[in-house]
Structure formats: C-alpha cells, structure tokens
C-alpha positions in Angstrom: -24.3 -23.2 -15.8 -25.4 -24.8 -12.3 -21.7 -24.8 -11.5 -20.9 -21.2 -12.4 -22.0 -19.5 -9.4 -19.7 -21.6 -7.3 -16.8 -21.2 -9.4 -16.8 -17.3 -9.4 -17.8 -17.4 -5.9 -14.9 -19.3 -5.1 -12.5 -17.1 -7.6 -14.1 -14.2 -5.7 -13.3 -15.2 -2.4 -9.5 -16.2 -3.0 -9.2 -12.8 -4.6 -10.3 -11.0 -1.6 -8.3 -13.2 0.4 -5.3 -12.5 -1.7 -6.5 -8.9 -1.6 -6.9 -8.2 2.3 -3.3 -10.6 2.6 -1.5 -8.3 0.8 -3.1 -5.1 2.1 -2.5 -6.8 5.8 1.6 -7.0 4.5 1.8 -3.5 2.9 0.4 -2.0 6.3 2.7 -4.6 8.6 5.5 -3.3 6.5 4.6 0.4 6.9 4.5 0.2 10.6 7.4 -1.5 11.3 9.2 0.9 9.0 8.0 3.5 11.3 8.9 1.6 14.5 12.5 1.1 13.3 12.9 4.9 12.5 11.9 5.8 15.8 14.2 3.6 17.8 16.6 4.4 14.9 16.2 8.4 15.6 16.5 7.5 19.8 19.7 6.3 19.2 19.4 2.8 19.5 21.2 0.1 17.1 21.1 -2.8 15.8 23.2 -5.7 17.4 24.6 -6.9 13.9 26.5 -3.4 14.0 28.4 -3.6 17.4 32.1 -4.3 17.3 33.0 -7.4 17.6 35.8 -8.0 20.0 
C-alpha cells in the first residue's frame, strides 16, 4: 500500500494534464473560429479560393 499514493498521484496528474490540454484545444479552437469569421465578415478570403490563372 506504500506505492499507492504514488500511483494515484501520478494517474491524477496525467489526468489534469490531459484535462487542462484539451480545455487549452477547445478554447484555441473557439478563438480562431472567431478570428476567421471576422476577417471572413471584412471581406477577406482565403488564398486556396483565388482563380487560378
């Protein structure tokens, strides 16, 4: 039972790593959804959808 401690503390703290990574993504993602409706609303494009000559 010595080793217990260490285990679940080291099970906890890759779960809140996991945890605040994924929360760090979903927020990222968020944001940059935002950001690319804004320039998306001004009017500006992508390059991928210019006309190539």
């Amino acid at each position: 039972m010595q080793h217990a401690v260490f285990i679940y503390a080291s099970y906890g703290a890759a779960a809140l790593g996991l945890g605040v990574l994924t929360l760090w993504l979903v927020l990222d993602y968020r944001a940059q959804a935002r950001a690319l409706a804004d320039l998306e609303a001004r009017g500006v494009r992508r390059r991928s959808e210019r006309n190539r000559p």
